[in-house]
One Martini backbone bead per residue (centre of mass of N, CA, C, O) as a GRO file, in nm:
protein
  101
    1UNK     BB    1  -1.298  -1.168   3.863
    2UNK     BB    2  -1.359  -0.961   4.109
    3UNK     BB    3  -1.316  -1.156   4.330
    4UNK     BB    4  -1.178  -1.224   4.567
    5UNK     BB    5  -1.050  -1.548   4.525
    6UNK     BB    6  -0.930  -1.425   4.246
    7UNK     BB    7  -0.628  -1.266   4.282
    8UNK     BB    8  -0.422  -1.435   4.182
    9UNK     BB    9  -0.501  -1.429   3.904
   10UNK     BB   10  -0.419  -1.197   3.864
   11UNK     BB   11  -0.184  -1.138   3.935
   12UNK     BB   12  -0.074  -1.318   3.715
   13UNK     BB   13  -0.162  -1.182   3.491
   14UNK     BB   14  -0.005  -0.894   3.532
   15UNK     BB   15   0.229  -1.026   3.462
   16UNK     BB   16   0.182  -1.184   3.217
   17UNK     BB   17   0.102  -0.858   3.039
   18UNK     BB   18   0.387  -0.731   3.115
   19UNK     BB   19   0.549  -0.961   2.923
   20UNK     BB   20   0.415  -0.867   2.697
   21UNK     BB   21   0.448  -0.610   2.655
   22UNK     BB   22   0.755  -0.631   2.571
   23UNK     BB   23   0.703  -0.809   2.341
   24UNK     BB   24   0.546  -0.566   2.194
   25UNK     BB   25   0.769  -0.347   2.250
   26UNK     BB   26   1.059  -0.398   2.249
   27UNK     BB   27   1.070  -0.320   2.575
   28UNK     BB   28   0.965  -0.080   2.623
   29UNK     BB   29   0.716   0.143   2.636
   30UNK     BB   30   0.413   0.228   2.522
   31UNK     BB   31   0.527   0.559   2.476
   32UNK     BB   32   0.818   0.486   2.343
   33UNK     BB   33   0.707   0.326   2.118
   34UNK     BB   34   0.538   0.539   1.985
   35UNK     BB   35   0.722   0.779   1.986
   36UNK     BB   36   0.900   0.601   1.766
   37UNK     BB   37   0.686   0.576   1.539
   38UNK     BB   38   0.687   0.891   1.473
   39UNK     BB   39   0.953   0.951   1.406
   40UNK     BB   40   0.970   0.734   1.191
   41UNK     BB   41   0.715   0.856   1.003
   42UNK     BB   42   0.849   1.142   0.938
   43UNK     BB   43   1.142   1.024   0.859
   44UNK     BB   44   0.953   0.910   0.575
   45UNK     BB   45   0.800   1.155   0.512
   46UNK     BB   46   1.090   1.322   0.429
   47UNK     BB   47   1.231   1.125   0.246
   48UNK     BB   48   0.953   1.131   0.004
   49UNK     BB   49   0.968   1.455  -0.027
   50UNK     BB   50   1.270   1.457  -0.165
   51UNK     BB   51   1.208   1.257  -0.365
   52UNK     BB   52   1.024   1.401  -0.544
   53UNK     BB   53   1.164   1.678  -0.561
   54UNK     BB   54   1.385   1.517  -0.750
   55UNK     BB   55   1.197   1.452  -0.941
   56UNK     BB   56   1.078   1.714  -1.054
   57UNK     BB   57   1.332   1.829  -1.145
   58UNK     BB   58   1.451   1.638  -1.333
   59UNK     BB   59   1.167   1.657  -1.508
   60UNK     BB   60   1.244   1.960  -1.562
   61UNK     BB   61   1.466   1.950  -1.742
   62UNK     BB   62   1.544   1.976  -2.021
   63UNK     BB   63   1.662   1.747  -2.130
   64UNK     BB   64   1.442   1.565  -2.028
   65UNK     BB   65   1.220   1.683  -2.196
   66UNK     BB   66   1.327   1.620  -2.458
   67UNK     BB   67   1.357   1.318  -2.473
   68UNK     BB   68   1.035   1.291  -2.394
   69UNK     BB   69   0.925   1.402  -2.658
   70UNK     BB   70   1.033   1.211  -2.843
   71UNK     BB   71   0.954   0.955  -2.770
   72UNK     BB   72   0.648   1.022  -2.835
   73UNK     BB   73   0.703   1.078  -3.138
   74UNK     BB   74   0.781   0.775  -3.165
   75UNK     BB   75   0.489   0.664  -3.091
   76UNK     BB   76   0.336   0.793  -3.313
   77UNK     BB   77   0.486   0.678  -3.547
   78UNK     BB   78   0.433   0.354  -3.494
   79UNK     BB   79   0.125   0.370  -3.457
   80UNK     BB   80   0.084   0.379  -3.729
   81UNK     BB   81   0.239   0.116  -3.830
   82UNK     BB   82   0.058  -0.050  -3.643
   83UNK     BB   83  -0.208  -0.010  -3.821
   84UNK     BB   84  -0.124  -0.104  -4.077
   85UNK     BB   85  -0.065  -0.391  -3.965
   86UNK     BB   86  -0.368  -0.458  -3.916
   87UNK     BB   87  -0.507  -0.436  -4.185
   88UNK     BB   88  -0.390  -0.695  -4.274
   89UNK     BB   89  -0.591  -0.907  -4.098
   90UNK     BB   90  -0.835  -0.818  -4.246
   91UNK     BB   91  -1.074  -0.961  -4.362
   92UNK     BB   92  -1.193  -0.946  -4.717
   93UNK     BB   93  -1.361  -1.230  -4.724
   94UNK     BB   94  -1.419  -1.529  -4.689
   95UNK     BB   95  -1.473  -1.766  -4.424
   96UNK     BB   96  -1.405  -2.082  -4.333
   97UNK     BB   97  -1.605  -2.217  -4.046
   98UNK     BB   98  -1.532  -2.521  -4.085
   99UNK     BB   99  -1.407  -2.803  -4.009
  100UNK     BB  100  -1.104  -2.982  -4.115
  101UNK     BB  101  -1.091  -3.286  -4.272
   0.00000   0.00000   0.00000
């Protein structure tokens, strides 16, 4: 590859590795694609962190608090009902396991 006889391959390769780096980054260069990738992602991940901070927020709210606690007492009280109705399930007594004829 790196003999003078390959010279023009060399020269054609390089011209296309040009082009192709254009379409690896969308026309830019490759310095200014990555530093546009750091800004969209610091820019992303300040997004999510305002996103958190307000689900935090209203997660802390009263309102929100108290409805949260209902909602539990509501499922503590089903669960008991829920075992009740599974109570009614258990055999308890033979059970014919021999295929009906």
């Amino acid at each position: 590859y790196r003999r003078p006889n390959l010279r023009p391959l060399r020269k054609s390769l390089a011209s296309v590795l040009d082009l192709h780096k254009l379409l690896m980054y969308d026309g830019k260069s490759e310095d200014r694609h990555f530093a546009d990738r750091v800004e969209e992602r610091t820019l992303k991940r300040q997004k999510m962190a305002e996103r958190a901070r307000q689900k935090k927020y209203v997660a802390g709210t009263a309102l929100r608090r108290g409805r949260i606690e209902r909602l539990e007492r509501l499922k503590e009280d089903a669960r008991g009902e829920v075992l009740e109705k599974m109570r009614h399930m258990i055999a308890d007594g033979h059970v014919e396991t021999a295929a009906i004829e």
